[in-house]
ChimeraX commands (.cxc) that place a marker at each C-alpha (Angstrom):
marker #1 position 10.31,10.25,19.92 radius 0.5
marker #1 position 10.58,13.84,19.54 radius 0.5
marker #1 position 8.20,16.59,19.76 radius 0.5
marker #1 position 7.84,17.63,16.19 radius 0.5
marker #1 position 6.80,14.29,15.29 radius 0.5
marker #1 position 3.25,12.75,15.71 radius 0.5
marker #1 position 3.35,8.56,15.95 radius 0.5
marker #1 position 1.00,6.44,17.24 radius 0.5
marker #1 position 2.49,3.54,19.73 radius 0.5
marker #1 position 0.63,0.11,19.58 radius 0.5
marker #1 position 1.98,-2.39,22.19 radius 0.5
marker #1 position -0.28,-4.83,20.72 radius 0.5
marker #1 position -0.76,-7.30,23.52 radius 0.5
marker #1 position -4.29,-7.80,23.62 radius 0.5
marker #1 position -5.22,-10.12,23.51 radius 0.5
marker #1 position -3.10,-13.05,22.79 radius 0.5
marker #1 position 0.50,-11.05,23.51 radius 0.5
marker #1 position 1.60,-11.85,19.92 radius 0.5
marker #1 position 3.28,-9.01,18.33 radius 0.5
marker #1 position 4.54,-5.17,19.06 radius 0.5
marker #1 position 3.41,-2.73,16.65 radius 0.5
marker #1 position 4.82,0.76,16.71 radius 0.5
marker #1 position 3.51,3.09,14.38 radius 0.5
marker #1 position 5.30,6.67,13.30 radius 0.5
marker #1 position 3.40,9.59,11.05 radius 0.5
marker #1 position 6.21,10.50,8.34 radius 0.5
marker #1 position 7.48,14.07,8.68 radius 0.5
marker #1 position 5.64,16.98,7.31 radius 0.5
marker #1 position 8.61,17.11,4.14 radius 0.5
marker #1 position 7.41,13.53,3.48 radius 0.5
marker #1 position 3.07,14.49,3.06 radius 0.5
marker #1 position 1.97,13.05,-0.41 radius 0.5
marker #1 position 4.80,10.99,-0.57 radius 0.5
marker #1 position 4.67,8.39,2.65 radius 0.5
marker #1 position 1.64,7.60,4.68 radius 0.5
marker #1 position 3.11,5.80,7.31 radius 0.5
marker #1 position 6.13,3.82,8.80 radius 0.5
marker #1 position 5.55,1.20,11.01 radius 0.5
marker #1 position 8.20,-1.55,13.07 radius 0.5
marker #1 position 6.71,-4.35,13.83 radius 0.5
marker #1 position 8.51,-7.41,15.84 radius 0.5
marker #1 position 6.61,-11.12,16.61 radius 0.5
marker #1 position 7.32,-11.73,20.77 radius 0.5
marker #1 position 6.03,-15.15,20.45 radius 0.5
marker #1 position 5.19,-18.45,18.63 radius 0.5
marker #1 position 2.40,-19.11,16.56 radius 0.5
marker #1 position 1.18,-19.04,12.85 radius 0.5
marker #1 position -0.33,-15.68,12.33 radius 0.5
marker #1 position -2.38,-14.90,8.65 radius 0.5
marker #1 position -4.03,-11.65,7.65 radius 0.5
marker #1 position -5.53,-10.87,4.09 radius 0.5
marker #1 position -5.06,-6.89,2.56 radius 0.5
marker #1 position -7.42,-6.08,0.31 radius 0.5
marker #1 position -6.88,-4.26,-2.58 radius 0.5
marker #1 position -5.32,-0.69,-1.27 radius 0.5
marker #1 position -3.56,2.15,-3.45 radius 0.5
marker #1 position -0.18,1.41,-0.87 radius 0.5
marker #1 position 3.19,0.54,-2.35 radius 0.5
marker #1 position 5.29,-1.02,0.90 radius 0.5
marker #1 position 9.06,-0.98,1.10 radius 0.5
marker #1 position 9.55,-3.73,3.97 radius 0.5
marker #1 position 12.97,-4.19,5.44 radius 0.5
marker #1 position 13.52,-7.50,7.21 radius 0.5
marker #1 position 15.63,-8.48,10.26 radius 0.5
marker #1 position 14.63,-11.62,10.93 radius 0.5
marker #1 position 12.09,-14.42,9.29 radius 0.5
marker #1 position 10.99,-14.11,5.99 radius 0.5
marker #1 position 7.28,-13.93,5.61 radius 0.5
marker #1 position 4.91,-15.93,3.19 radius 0.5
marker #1 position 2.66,-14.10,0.41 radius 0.5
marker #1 position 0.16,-14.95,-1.76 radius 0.5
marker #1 position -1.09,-12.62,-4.55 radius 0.5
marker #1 position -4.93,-14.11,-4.57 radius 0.5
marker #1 position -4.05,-17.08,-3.05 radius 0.5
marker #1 position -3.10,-18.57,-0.32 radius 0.5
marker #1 position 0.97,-18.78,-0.29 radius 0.5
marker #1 position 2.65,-21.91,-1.01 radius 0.5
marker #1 position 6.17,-23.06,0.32 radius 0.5
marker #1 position 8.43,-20.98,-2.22 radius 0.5
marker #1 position 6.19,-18.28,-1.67 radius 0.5
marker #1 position 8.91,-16.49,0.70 radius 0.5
marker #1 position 9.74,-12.56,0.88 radius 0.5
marker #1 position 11.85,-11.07,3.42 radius 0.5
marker #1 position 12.95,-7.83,2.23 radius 0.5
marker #1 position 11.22,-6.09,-0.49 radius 0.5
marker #1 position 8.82,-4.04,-2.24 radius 0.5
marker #1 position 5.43,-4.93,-3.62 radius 0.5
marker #1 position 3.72,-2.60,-6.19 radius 0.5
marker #1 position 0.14,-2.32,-6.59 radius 0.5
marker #1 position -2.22,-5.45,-6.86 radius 0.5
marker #1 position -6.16,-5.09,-7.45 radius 0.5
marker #1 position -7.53,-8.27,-5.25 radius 0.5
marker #1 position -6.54,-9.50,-1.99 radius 0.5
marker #1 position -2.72,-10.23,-0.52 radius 0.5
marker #1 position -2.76,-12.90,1.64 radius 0.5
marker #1 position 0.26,-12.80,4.08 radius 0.5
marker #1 position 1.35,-15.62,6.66 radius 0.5
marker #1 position 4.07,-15.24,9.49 radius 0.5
marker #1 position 5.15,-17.78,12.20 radius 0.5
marker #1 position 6.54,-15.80,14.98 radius 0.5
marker #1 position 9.96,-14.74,14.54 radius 0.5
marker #1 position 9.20,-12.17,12.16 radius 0.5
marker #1 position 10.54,-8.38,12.53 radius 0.5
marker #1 position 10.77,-5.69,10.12 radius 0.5
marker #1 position 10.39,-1.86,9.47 radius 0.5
marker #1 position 7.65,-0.91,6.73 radius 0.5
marker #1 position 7.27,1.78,5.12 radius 0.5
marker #1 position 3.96,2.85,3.20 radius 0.5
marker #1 position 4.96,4.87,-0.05 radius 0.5
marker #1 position 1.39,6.74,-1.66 radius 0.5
marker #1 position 1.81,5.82,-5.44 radius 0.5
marker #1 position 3.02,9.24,-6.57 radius 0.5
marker #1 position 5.49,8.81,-3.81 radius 0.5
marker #1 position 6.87,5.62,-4.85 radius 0.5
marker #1 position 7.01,6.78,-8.25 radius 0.5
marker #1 position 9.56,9.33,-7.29 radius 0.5
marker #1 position 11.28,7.19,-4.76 radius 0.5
marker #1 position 12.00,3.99,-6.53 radius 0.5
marker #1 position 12.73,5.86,-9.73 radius 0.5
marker #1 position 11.44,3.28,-11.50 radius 0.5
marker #1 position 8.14,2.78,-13.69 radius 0.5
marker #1 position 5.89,1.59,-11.42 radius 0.5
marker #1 position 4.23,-1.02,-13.98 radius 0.5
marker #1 position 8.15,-3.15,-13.05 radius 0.5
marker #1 position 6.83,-3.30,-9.14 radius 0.5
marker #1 position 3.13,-4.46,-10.48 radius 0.5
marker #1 position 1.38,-7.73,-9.12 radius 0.5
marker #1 position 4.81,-8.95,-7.77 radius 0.5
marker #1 position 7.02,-8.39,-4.75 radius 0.5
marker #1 position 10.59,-7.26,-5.90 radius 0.5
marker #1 position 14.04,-8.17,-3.61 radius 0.5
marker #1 position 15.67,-5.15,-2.13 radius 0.5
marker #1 position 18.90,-5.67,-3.57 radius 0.5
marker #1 position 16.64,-5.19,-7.37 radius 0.5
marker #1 position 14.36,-2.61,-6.10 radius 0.5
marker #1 position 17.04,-0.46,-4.17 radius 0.5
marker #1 position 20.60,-1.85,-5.49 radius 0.5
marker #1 position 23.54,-1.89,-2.76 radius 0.5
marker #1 position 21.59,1.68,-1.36 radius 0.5
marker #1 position 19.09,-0.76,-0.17 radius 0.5
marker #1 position 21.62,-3.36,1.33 radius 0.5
marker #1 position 22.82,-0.66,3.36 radius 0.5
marker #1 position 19.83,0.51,4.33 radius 0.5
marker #1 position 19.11,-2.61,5.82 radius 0.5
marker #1 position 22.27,-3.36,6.99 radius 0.5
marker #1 position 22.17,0.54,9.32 radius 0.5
marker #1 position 18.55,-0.49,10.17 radius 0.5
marker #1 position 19.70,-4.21,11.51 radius 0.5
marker #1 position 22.36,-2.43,13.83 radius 0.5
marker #1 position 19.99,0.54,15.25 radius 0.5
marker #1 position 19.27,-0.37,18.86 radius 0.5
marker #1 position 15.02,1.08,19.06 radius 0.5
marker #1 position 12.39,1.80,16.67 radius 0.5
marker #1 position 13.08,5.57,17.12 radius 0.5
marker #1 position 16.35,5.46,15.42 radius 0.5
marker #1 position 15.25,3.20,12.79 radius 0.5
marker #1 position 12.61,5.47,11.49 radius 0.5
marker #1 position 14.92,8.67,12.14 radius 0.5
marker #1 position 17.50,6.91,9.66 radius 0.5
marker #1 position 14.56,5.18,7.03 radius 0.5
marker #1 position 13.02,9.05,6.96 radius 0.5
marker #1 position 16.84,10.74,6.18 radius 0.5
marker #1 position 17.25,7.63,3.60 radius 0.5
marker #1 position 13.76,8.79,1.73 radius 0.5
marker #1 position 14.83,12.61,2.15 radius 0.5
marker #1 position 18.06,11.60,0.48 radius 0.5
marker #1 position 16.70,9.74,-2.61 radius 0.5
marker #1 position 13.97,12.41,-2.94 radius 0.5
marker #1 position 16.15,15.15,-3.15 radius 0.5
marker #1 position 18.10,13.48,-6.46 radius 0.5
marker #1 position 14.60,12.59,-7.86 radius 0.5
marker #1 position 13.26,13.23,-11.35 radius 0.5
marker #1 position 9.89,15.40,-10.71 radius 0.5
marker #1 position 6.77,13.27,-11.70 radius 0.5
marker #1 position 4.59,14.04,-15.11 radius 0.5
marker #1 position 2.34,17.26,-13.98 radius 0.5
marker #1 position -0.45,15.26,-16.46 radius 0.5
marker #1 position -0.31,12.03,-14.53 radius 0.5
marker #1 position -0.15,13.65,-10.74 radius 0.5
marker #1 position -3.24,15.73,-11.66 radius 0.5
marker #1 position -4.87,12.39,-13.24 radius 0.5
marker #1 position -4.17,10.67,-10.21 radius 0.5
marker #1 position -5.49,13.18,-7.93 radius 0.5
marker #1 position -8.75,13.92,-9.70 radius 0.5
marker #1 position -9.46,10.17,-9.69 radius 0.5
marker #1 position -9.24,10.46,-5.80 radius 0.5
marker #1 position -10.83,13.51,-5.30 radius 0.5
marker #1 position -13.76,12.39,-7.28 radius 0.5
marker #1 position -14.08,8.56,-5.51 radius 0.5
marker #1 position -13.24,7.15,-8.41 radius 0.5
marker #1 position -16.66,8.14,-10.56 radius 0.5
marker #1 position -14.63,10.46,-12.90 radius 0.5
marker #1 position -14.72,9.06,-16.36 radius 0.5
marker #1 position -11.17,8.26,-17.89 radius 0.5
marker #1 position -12.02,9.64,-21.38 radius 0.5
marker #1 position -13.21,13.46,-19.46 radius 0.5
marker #1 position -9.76,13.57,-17.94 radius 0.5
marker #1 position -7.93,12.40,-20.94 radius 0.5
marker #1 position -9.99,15.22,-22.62 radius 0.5
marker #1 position -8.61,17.88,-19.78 radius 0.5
marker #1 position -5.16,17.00,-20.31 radius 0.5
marker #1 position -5.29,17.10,-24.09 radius 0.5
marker #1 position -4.20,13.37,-24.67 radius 0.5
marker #1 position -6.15,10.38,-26.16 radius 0.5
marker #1 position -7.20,7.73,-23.46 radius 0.5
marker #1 position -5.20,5.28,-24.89 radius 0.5
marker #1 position -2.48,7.74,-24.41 radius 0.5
marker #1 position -2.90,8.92,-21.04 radius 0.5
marker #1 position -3.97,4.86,-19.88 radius 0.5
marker #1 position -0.62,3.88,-20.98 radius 0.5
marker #1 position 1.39,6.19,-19.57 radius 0.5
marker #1 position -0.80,6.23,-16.52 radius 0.5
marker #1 position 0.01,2.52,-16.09 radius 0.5
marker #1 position 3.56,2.77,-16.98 radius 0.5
marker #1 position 3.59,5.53,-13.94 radius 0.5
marker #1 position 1.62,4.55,-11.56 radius 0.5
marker #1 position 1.51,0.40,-12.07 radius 0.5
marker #1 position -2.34,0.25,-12.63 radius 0.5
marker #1 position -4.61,1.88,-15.16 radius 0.5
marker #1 position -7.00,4.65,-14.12 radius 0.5
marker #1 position -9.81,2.62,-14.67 radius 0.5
marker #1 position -8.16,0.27,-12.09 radius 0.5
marker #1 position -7.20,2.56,-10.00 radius 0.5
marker #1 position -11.00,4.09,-10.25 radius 0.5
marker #1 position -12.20,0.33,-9.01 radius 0.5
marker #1 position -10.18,0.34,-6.24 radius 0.5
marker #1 position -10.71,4.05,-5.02 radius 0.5
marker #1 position -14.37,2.99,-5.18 radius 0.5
marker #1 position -14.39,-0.38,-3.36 radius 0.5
marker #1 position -12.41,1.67,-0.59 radius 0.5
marker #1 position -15.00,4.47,-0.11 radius 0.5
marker #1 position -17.77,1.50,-0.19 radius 0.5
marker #1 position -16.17,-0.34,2.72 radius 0.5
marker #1 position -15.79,2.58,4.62 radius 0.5
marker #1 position -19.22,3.29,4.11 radius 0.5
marker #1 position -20.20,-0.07,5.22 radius 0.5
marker #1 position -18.24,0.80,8.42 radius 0.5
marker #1 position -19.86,4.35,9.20 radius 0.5
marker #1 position -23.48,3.43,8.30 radius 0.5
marker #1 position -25.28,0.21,7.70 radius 0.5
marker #1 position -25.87,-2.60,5.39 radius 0.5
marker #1 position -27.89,-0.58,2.99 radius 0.5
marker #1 position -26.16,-1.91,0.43 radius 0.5
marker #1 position -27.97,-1.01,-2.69 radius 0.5
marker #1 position -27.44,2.76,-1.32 radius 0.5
marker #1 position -23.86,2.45,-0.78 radius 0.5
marker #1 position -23.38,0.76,-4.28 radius 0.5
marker #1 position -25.63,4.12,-5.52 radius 0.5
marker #1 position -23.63,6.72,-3.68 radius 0.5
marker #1 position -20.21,4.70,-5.45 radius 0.5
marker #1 position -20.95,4.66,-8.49 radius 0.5
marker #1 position -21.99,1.28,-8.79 radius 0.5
marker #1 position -23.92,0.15,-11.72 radius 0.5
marker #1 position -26.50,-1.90,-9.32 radius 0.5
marker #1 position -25.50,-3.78,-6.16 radius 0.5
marker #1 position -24.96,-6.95,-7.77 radius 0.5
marker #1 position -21.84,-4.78,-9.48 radius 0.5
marker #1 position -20.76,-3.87,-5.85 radius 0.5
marker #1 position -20.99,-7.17,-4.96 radius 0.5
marker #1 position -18.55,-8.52,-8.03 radius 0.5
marker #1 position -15.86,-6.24,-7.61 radius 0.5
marker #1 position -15.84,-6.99,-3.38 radius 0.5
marker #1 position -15.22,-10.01,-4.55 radius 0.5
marker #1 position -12.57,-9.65,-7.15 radius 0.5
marker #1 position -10.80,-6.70,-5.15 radius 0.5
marker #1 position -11.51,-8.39,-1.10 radius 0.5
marker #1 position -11.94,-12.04,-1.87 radius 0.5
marker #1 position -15.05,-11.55,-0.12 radius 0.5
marker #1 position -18.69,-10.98,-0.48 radius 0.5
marker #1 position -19.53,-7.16,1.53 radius 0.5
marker #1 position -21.28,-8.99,3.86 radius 0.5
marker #1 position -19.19,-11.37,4.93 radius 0.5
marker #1 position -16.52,-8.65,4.76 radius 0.5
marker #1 position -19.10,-6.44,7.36 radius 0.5
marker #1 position -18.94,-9.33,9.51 radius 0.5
marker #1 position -15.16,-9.13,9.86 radius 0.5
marker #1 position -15.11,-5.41,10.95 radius 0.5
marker link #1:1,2 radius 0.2
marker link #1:2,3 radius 0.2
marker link #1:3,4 radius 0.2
marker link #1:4,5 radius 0.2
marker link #1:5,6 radius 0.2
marker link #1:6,7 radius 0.2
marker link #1:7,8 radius 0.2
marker link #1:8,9 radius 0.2
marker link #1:9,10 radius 0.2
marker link #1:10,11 radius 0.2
marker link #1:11,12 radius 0.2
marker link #1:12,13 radius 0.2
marker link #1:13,14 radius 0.2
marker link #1:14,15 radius 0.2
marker link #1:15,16 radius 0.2
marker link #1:16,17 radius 0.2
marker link #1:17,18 radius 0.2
marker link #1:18,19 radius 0.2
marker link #1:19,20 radius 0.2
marker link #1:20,21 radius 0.2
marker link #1:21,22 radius 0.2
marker link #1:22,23 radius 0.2
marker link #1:23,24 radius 0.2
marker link #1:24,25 radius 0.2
marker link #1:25,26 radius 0.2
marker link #1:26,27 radius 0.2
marker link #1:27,28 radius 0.2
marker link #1:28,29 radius 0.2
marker link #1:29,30 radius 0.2
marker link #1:30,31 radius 0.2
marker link #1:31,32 radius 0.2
marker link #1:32,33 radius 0.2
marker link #1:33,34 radius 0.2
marker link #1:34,35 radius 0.2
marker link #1:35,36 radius 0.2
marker link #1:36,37 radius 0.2
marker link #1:37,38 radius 0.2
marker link #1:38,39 radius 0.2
marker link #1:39,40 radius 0.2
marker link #1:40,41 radius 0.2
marker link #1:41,42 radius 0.2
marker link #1:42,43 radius 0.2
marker link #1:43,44 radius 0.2
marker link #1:44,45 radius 0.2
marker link #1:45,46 radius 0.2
marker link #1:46,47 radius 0.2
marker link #1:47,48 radius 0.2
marker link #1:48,49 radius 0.2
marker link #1:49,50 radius 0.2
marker link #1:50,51 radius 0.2
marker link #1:51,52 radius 0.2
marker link #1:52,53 radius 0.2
marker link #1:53,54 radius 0.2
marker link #1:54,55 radius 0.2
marker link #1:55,56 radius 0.2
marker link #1:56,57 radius 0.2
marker link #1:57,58 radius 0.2
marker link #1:58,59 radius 0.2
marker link #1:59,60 radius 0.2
marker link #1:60,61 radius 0.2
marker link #1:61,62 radius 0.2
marker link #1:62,63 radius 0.2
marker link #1:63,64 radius 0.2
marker link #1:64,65 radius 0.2
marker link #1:65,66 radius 0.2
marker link #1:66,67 radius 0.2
marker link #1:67,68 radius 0.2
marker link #1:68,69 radius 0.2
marker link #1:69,70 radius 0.2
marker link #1:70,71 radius 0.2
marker link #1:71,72 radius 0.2
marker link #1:72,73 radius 0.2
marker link #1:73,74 radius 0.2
marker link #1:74,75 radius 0.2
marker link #1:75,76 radius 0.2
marker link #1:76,77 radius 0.2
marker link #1:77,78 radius 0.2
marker link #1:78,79 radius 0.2
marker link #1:79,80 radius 0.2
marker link #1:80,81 radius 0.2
marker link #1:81,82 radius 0.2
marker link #1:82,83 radius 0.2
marker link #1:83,84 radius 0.2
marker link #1:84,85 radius 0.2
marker link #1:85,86 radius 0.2
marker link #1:86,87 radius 0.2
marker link #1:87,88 radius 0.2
marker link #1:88,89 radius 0.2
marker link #1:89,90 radius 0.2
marker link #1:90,91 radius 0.2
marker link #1:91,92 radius 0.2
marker link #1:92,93 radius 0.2
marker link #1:93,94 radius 0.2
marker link #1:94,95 radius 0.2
marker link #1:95,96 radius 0.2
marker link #1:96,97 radius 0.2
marker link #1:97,98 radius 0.2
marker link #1:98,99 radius 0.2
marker link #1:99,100 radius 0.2
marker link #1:100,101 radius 0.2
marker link #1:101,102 radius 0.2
marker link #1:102,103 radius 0.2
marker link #1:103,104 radius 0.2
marker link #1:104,105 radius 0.2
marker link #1:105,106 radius 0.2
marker link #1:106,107 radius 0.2
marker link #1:107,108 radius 0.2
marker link #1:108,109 radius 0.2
marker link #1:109,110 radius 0.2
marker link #1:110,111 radius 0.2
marker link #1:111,112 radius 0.2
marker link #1:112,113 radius 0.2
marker link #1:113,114 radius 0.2
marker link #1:114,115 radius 0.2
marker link #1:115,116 radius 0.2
marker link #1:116,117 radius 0.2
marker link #1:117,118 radius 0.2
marker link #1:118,119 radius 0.2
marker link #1:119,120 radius 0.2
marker link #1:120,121 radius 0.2
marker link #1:121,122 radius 0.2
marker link #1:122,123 radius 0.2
marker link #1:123,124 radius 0.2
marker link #1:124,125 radius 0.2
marker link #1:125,126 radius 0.2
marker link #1:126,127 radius 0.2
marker link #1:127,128 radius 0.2
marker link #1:128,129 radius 0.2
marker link #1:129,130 radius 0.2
marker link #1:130,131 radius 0.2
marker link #1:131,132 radius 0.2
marker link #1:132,133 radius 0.2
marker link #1:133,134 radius 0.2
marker link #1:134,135 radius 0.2
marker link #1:135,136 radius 0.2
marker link #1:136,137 radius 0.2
marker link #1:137,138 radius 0.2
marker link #1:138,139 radius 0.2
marker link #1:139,140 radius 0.2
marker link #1:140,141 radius 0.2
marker link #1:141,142 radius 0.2
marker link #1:142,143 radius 0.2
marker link #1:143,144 radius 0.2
marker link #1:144,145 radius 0.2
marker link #1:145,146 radius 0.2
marker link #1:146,147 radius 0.2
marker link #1:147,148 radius 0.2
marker link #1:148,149 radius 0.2
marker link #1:149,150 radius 0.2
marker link #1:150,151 radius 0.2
marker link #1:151,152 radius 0.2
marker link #1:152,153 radius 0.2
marker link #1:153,154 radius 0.2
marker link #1:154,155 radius 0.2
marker link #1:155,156 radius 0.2
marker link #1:156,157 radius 0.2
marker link #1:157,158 radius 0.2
marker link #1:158,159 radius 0.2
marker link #1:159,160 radius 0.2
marker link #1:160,161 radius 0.2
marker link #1:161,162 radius 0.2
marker link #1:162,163 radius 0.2
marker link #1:163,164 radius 0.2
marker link #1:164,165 radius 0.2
marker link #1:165,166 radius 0.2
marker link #1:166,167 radius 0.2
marker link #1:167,168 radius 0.2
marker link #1:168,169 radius 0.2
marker link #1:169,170 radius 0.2
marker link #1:170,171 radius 0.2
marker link #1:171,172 radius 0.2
marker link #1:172,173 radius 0.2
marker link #1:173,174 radius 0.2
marker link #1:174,175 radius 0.2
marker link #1:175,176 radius 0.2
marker link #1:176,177 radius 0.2
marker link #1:177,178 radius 0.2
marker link #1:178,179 radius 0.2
marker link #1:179,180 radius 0.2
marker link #1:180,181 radius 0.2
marker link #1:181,182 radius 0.2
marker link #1:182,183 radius 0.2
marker link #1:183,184 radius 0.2
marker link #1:184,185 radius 0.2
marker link #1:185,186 radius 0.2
marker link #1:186,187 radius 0.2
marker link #1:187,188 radius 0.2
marker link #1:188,189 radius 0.2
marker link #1:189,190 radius 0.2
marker link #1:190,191 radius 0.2
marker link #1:191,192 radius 0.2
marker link #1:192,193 radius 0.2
marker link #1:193,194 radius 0.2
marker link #1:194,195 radius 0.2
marker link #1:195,196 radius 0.2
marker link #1:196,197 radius 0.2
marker link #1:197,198 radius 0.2
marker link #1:198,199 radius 0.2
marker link #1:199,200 radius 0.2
marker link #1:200,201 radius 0.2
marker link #1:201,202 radius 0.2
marker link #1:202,203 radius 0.2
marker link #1:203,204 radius 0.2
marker link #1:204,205 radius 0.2
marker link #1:205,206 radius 0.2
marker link #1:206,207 radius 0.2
marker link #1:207,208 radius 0.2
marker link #1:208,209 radius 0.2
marker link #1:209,210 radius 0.2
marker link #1:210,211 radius 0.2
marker link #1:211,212 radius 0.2
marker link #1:212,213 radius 0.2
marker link #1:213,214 radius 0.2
marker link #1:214,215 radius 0.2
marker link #1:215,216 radius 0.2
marker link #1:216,217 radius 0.2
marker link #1:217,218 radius 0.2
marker link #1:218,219 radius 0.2
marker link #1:219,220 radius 0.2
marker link #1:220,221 radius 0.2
marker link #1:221,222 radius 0.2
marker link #1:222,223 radius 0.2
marker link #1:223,224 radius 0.2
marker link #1:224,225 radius 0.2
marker link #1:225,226 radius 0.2
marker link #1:226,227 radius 0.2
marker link #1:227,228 radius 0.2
marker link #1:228,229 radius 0.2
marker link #1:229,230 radius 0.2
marker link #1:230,231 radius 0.2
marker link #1:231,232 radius 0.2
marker link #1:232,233 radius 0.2
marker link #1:233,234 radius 0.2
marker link #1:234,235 radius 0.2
marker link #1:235,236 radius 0.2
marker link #1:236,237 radius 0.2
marker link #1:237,238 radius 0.2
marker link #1:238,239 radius 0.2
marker link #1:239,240 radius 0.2
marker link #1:240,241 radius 0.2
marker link #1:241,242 radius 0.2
marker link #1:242,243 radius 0.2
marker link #1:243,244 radius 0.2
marker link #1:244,245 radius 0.2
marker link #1:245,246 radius 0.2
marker link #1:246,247 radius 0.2
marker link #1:247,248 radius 0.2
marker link #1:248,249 radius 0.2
marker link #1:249,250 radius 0.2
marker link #1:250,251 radius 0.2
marker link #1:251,252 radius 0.2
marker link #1:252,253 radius 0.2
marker link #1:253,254 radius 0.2
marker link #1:254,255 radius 0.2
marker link #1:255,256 radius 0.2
marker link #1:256,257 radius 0.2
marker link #1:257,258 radius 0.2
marker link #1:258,259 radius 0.2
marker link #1:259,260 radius 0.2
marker link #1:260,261 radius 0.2
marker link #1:261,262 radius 0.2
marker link #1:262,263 radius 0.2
marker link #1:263,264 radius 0.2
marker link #1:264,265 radius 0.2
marker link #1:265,266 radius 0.2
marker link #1:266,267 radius 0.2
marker link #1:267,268 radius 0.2
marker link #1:268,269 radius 0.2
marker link #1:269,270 radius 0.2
marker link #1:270,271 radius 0.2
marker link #1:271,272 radius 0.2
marker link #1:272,273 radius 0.2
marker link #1:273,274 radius 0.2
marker link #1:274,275 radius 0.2
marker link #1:275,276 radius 0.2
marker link #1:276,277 radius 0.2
view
């Protein structure tokens, strides 16, 4: 690892000695654009199953070894296979099942970022996970292919950040309309109304919603949900079960509305959810 760069290193062997984890911030040329690479490797037997909930992330994963099984909503069924590929943005839970000989880089591509990077409208990537060979053409199989050879995690991130520089650098430069769109739904938590920044940029909301999704993969009102049930489950982490306050302080109609959209965008009820943490 060298100096300039800041990565957090998670030998994850507590407690059952499953899996390594090793965890790299993305250079300072990458900010906005990545949020995170990770390598992760399975030492040891087992059937292993997390659930994502909804999250404004757009993964590249780049597989060396067993394919892993995903489920958009649901849990996955026999064909529901993926080893290398990328996955665009989904608004409910990912459920995602491994059996111990899984071992892949990831990298964690902000939606702006993944915009430029893939090149491709982002609405293609949406609800789905895409091969790499589709999402990346024969750059991608030789990405992988440079990545399966590298002998540490080091060098595989070194060569996965020079691959993103590279594709960057021939990149068509995102809509200035939709970037600001995107960031004033974040800044605001998600409470800004889609028809006032519509009315900012000087396009109809039908307008700006359609281009927004062609962009980005989701609507803004979408995206607005799912900036909002993020903010609430943090909430839920730094304070305490008030819910009917945190559903106030989101922009929740009432908490029964809070409640709803946990469960369409977790798969869970914020309790049960507050239980988990």
């Amino acid at each position: 690892m060298s100096d300039e760069t800041e990565r957090h290193r998670q030998d994850n062997r507590s407690p059952a000695l499953h899996f390594e984890m090793v965890r790299r911030q993305p250079a300072a040329s990458l900010a906005g654009i990545v949020t995170d690479i990770c390598g992760y490797r399975e030492i040891s037997p087992g059937h292993f199953r997390i659930v994502e909930y909804a999250s404004l992330t757009v993964p590249l994963v780049i597989s060396f070894a067993e394919a892993f099984a995903i489920g958009l909503g649901r849990s996955p069924g026999d064909n529901d296979r993926y080893a290398s590929f990328a996955a665009g943005l989904y608004a409910g839970p990912v459920m995602i099942e491994s059996f111990g000989g899984a071992c892949c880089v990831q990298v964690n591509f902000t939606p702006l970022g993944a915009r430029q990077f893939f090149g491709l409208p982002m609405s293609e990537l949406r609800d789905r996970m895409v091969g790499l060979d589709d999402a990346l053409g024969f750059d991608g199989i030789a990405l992988r292919e440079r990545l399966g050879e590298a002998s540490d995690w080091d060098t595989r991130f070194d060569i996965a950040e020079g691959f993103i520089a590279g594709r960057l650098a021939e990149a068509n430069a995102l809509s200035p309309e939709i970037a600001w769109a995107y960031r004033t739904v974040i800044a605001s938590g998600g409470r800004t109304r889609v028809s006032a920044i519509a009315g900012e940029i000087g396009w109809s909301r039908k307008h700006l919603a359609a281009k927004f999704t062609d962009a980005i993969g989701i609507g803004p009102k979408t995206l607005s949900r799912i900036v909002r049930f993020n903010r609430a489950l943090s909430l839920s982490k730094r304070q305490d079960d008030d819910w009917a306050g945190i559903a106030a302080d989101c922009g929740y109609a009432d908490q029964a509305h809070l409640v709803r959209e946990f469960r369409q965008l977790a798969g869970e009820t914020p309790t049960a959810l507050a239980a988990l943490a």
